[in-house]
C-alpha positions in Angstrom: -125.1 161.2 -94.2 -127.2 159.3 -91.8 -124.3 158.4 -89.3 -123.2 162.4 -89.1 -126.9 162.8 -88.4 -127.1 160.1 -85.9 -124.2 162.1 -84.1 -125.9 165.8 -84.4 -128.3 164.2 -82.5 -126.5 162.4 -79.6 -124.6 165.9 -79.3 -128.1 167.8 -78.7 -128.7 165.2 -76.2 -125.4 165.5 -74.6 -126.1 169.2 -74.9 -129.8 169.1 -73.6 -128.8 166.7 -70.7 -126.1 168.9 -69.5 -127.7 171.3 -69.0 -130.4 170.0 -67.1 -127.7 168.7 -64.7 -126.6 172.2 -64.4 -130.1 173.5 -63.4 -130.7 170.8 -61.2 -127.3 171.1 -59.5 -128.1 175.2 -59.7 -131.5 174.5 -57.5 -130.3 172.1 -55.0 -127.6 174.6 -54.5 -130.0 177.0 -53.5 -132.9 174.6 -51.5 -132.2 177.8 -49.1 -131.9 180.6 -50.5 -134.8 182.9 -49.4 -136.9 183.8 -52.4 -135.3 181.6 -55.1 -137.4 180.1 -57.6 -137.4 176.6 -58.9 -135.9 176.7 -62.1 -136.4 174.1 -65.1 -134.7 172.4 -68.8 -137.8 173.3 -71.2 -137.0 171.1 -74.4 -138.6 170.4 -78.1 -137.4 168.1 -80.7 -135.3 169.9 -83.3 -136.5 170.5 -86.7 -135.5 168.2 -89.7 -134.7 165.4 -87.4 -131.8 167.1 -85.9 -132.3 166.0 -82.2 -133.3 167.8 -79.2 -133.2 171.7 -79.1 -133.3 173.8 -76.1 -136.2 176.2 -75.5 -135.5 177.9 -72.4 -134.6 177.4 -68.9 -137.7 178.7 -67.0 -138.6 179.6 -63.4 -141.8 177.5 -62.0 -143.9 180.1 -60.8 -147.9 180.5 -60.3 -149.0 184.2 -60.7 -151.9 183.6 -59.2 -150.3 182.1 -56.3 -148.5 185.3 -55.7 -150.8 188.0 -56.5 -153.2 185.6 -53.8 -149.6 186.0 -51.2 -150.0 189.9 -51.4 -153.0 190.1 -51.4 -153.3 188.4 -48.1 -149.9 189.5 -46.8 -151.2 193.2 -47.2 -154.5 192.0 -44.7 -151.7 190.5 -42.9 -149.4 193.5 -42.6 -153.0 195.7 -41.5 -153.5 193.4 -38.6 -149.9 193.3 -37.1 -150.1 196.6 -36.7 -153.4 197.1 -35.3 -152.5 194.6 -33.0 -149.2 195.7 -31.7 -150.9 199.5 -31.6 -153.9 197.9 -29.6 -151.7 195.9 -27.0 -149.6 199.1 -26.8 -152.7 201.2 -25.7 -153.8 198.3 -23.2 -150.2 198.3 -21.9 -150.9 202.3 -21.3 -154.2 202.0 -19.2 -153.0 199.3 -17.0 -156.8 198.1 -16.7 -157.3 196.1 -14.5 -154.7 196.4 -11.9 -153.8 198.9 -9.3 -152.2 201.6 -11.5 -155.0 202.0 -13.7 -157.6 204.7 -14.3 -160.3 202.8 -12.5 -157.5 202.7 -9.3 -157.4 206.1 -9.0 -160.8 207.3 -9.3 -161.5 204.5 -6.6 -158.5 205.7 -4.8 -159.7 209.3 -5.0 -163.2 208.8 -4.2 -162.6 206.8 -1.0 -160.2 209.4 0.2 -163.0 211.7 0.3 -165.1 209.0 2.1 -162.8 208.9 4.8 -162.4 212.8 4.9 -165.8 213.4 5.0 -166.2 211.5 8.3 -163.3 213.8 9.4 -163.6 217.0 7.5 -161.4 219.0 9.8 -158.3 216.3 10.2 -155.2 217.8 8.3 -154.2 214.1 7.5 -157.6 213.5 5.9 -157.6 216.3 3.9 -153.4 216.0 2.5 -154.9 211.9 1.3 -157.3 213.4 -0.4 -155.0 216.2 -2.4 -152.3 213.5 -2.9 -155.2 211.2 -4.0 -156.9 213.6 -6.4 -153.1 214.4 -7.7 -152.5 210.8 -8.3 -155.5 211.1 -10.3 -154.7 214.3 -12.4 -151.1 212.4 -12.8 -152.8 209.2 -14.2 -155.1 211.3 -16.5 -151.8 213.2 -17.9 -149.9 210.3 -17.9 -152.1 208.7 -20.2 -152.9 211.7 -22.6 -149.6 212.0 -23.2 -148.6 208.3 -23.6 -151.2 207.4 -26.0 -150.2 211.3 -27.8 -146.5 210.2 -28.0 -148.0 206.7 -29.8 -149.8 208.6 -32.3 -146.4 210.8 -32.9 -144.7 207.7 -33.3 -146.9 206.1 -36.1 -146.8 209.4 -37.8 -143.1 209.3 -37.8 -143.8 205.4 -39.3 -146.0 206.5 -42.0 -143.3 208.8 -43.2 -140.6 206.0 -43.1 -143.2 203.2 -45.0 -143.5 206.2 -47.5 -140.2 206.5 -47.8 -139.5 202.8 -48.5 -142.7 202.3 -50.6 -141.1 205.0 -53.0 -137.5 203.3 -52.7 -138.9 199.4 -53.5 -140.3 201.6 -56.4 -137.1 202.6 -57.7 -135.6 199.0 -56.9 -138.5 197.3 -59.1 -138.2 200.1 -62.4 -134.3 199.2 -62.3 -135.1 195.6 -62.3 -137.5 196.1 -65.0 -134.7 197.7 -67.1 -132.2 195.0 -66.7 -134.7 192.1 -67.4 -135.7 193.5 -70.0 -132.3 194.8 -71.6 -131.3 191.3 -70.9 -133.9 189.2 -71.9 -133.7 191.5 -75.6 -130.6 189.7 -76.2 -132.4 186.0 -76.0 -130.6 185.4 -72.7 -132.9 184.3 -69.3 -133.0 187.1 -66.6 -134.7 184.2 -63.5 -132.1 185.6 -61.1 -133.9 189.2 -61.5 -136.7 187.8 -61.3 -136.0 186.5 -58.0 -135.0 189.7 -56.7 -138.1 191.8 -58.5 -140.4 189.2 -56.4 -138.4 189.6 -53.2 -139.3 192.9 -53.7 -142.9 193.1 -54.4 -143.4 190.4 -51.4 -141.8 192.9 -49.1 -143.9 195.7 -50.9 -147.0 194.1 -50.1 -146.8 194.3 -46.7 -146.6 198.0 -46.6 -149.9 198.5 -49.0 -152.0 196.7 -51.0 -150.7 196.0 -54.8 -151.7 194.9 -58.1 -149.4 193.9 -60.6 -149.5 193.2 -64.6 -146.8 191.4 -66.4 -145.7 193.1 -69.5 -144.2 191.2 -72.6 -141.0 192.9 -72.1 -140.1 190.8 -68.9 -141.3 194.3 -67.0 -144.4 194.9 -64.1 -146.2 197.7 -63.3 -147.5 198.0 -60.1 -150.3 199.6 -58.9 -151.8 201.6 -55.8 -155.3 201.9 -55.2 -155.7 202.0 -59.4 -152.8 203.9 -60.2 -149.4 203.2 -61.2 -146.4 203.4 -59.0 -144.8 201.7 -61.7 -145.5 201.8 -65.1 -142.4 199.6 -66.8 -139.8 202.2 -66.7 -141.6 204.9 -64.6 -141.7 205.4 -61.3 -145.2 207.6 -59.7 -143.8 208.2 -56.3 -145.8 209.2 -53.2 -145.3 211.9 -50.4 -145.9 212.4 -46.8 -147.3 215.5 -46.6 -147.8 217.5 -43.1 -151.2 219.2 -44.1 -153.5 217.4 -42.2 -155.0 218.7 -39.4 -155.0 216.7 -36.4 -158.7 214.9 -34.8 -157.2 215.7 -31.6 -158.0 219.3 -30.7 -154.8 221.5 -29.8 -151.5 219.2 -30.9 -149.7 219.5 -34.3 -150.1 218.4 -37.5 -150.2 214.7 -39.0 -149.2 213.7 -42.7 -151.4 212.2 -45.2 -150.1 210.3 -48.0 -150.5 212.1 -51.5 -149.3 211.1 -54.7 -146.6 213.5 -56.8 -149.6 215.4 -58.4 -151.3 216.0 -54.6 -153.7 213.3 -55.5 -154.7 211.3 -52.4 -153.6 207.8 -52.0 -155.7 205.2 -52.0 -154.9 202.5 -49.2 -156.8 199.7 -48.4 -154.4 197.1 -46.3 -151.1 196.7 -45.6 -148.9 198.6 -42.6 -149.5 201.8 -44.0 -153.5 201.1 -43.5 -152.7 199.9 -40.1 -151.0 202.8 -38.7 -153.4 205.3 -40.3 -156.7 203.8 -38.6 -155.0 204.0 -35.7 -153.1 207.4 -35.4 -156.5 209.2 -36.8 -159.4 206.5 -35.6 -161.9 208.9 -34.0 -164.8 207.1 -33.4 -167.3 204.1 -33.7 -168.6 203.2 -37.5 -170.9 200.4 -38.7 -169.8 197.0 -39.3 -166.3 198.0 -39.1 -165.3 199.1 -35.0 -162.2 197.8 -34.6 -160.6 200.0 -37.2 -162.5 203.0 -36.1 -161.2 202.7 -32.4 -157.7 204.5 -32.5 -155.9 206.9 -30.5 -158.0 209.7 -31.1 -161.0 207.9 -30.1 -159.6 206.9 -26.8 -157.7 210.2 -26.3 -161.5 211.6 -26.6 -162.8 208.8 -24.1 -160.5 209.9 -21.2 -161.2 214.1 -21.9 -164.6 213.6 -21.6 -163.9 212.0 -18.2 -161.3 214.6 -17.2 -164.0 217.1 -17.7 -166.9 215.1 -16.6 -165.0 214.8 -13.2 -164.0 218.1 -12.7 -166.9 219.8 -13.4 -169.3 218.3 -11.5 -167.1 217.9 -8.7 -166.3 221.5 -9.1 -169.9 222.3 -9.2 -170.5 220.7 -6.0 -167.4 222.2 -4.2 -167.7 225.6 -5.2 -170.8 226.1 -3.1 -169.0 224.9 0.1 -166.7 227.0 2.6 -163.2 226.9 3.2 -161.3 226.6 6.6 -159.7 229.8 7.5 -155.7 229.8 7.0 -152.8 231.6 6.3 -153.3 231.4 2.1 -156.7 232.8 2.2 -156.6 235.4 4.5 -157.9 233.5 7.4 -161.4 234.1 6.7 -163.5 231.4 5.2 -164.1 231.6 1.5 -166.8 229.9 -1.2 -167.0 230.0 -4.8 -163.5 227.7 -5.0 -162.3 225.0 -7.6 -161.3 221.4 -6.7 -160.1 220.4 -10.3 -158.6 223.2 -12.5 -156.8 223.4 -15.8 -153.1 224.1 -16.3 -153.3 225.9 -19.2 -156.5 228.3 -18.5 -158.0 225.7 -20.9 -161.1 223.9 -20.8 -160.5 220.8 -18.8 -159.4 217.7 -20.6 -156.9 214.6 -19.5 -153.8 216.4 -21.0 -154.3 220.0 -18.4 -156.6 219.0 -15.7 -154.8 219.3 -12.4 -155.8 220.7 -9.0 -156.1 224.0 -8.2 -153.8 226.0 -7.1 -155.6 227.0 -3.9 -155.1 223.5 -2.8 -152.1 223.0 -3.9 -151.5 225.8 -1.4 -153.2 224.1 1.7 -155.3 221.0 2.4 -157.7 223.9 4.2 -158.9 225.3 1.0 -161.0 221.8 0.2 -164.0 223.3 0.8 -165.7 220.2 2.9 -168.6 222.2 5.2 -171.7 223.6 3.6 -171.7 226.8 6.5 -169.4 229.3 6.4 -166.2 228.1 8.9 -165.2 230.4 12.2 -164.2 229.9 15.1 -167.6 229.8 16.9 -168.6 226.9 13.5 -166.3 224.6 13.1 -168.5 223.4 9.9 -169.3 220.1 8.6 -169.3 218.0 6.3 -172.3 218.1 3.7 -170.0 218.9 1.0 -167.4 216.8 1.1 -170.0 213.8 1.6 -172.1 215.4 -2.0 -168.5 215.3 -3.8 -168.2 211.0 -2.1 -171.4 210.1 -3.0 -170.3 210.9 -6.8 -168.7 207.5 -6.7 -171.6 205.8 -6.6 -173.8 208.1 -8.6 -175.3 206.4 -11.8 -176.4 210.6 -13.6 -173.8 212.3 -14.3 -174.9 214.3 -16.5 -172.0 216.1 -17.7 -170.5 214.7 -20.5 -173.4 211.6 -20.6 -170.6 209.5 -18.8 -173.5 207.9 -16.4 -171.7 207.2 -13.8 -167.4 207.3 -13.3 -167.2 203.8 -12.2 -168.9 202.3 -15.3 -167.5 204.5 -17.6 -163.7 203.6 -16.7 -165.3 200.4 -16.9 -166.4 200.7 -20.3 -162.9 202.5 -21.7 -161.5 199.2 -20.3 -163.6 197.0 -21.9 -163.8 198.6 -25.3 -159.7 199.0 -25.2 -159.7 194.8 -24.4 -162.1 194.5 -27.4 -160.4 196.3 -30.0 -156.7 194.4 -28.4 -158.8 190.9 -28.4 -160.3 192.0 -32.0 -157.4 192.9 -33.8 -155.1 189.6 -32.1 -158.0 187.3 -33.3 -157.7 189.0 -36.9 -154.0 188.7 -36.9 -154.0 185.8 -36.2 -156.4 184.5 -38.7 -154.9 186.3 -41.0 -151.3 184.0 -40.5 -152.8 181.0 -40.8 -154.0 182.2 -44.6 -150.8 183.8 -45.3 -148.9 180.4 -43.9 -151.0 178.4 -46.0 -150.4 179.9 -49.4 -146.9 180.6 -48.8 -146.6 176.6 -48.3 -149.0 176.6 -51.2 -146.4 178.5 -53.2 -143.6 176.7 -52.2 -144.9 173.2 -53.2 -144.6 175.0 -56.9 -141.5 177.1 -56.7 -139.7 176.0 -53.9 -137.2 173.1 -54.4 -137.4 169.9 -53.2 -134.1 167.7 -52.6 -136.3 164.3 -53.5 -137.2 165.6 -56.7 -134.1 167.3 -57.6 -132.1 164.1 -56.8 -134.3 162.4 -59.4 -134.3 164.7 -62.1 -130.5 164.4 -61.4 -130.6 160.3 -62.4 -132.8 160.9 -65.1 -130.1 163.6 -66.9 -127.1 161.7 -65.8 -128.9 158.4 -67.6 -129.8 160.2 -70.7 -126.2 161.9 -70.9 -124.8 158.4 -70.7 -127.4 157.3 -73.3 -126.5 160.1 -75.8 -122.8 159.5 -75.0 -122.8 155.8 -75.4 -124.9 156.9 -78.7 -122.2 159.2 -80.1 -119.5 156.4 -78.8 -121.3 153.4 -81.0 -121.6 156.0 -84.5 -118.1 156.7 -84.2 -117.5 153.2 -84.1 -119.4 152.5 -87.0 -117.9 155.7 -88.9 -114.7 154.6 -88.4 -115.1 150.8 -89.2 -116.6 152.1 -92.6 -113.9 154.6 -93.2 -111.0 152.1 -92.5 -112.8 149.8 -94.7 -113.0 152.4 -97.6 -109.3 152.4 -97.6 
């Protein structure tokens, strides 16, 4: 009875030791498989002395390890986005460089310099219309730029939505068949694999929480409620209800759950893009985020008005040269800067007006009525230069043009230098728990390559162990007879 024991037990250990060369062979096999888990022989002695018995074959995996990964790679997901957005909008204002805002105002400006040493030269007076309609251009150009940008992350939102509720779907079907699976006593690490591929790729749209259930199942959650509860799936919506911060252009979505429950979001992509499509102004201890399109949008209407009002309050009280467009009499009371739309004034309408569109003789330079006996001068025109240079203007509390171009173009490298430095920060965090996590699921060849001597030695042990009993078994049988 004790030699058929002898060989129940070297066949567990042939048993036992094959399959740990199959595991072993299974995880060298896939060293590079993205998002494969280390997999491992779990073994306990047999009861009554009957060998070895296998437990399980078990993924090596540290939960805390990857709820730590999202975590961070939902920060991480926040940041790229700000970033690229932020870059985008410095890309937009070209500051500094001769394209820019600051350009054309200084372009503009010294136009009117020039003219107002030669109020009545026609060549003057046509550098100063194109100049100031290089500036309405550059105004509109940005408006619509940065307005396009924010239609574009709104479009994003909508497709992160979209695949938020479709990794949802993915995970609840994965729940199913691990659990289904693992019901029968069979080992489900290859779902597992793909459940966490999943939920790594999940977490960079939003932050996450997730439970593991005794079925084999997650549930995930958003903001403290489920988007998966084992089975169920709580999806989310884009919703176009919410009214835009920037005055007169369509509507933005917000992100709702089912139920028209608001979503709580506090990192990831989807955070990203909704500070920056609805950012509308400064907020304590937290400026970078606050600093989005709308804010800036904002920035650049207060100038467009600032400009246009006070240098239309300054030219309305001069006097046109007589011509052809007004009559040939010399008129007052005129705009420089008007709207498009019979708006108020802001970067997305301001052009000039139409008057001087007309003719370069409707810039209303001379602070006399023009005629032929009074050829006029030039005390208007010179009020209107000495703007440039002007450190109270009042409208709009922009102080002066210069410095406040200035200060869009510092504030628009602060929030790009910001958000780069975050991003960056954030990588080297994300890097170092990913490596983190891959010195405890990831496979290494070294090890692998020893485990693999250590079965293939305890297989030969077993099998030289089952070879000597049925020696001895058939010595004594022989013997008997």
């Amino acid at each position: 009875m004790g030699s058929f024991l002898g060989l129940n037990i070297a066949r567990t250990g042939l048993l036992i030791n094959q399959n740990g060369l199959n595991v072993t062979a299974k995880n060298i096999s896939n060293a590079n498989t993205a998002g494969y888990t280390r997999q491992r022989v779990i073994s306990v002695p047999a009861p009554y002395n009957q060998g070895v018995q296998l437990l399980d074959i078990e993924q090596v995996r540290e939960h805390f390890l990857d709820n730590q990964y999202r975590a961070e790679a939902s920060s991480f997901g926040e940041w790229q986005i700000k970033a690229d957005v932020s870059l985008a909008i410095e890309d937009v204002f070209q500051e500094p460089s001769d394209y820019g805002l600051s350009a054309a105002v200084d372009n503009f400006f010294g136009a009117v310099w020039e003219m107002s040493n030669e109020p009545e030269s026609a060549e003057m007076r046509a550098q100063v219309r194109q100049n100031a309609v290089d500036l309405t251009d550059t105004l509109n150009y940005i408006y619509h730029k940065l307005i396009t940008m924010q239609e574009h992350q709104n479009e994003e939102i909508s497709v992160i939505v979209s695949s938020i509720n479709g990794y949802a779907e993915d995970i609840k079907t994965l729940n199913e068949q691990i659990s289904r699976y693992e019901q029968t006593g069979g080992n489900a690490n290859e779902l597992r694999d793909q459940r966490n591929i999943i939920l790594d790729k999940l977490s960079e749209l939003v932050d996450i929480s997730t439970t593991q259930n005794l079925d084999g199942s997650v549930s995930v959650m958003i903001g403290g409620v489920y988007l998966v509860d084992k089975k169920l799936v709580n999806k989310i919506e884009a919703s176009l209800d919410k009214p835009n911060p920037i005055e007169g252009e369509g509507m933005l979505v917000s992100v709702k759950w089912e139920n028209g429950d608001d979503v709580y979001i506090s990192a990831g992509k989807l955070k990203g893009y909704l500070d920056m499509r609805d950012g509308t102004g400064i907020t304590a201890g937290d400026e970078t985020k606050a600093m989005g399109i709308p804010y800036f949008i904002n920035k650049i209407n207060v100038f467009a008005n600032s400009i246009a009002e006070t240098v239309n309050e300054i030219h309305k009280q001069g006097y046109t040269i007589p011509n052809f467009t007004n009559g040939n009499v010399s008129t007052t009371g005129n705009l420089f800067f008007d709207s498009s739309d019979g708006e108020k004034i802001t970067a997305k309408n301001i052009t000039i007006a139409e008057a001087i569109k007309d003719s370069v003789f409707n810039i209303a330079s001379s602070d006399t009525a023009v005629s032929e006996h009074n050829k006029g001068n030039s005390g208007i025109i010179s009020k209107i230069a000495k703007l440039q240079t002007a450190m109270d203007i009042s409208a709009g509390d922009v102080g002066s043009f210069s410095s406040y171009t200035k200060q869009i173009a510092s504030e628009i490298a602060l929030v790009a230098s910001q958000s780069s430095n975050k991003l960056k920060g954030q990588s080297i965090i994300v890097q170092s728990i990913s490596d983190r996590r891959a010195s405890v699921s990831g496979v290494s060849i070294d090890e692998e390559m020893t485990n693999m001597i250590q079965f293939q030695h305890a297989y030969s042990a077993a099998a030289r162990l089952m070879s000597a009993i049925n020696e001895n078994l058939d010595i004594l049988i022989n013997r008997m007879f």
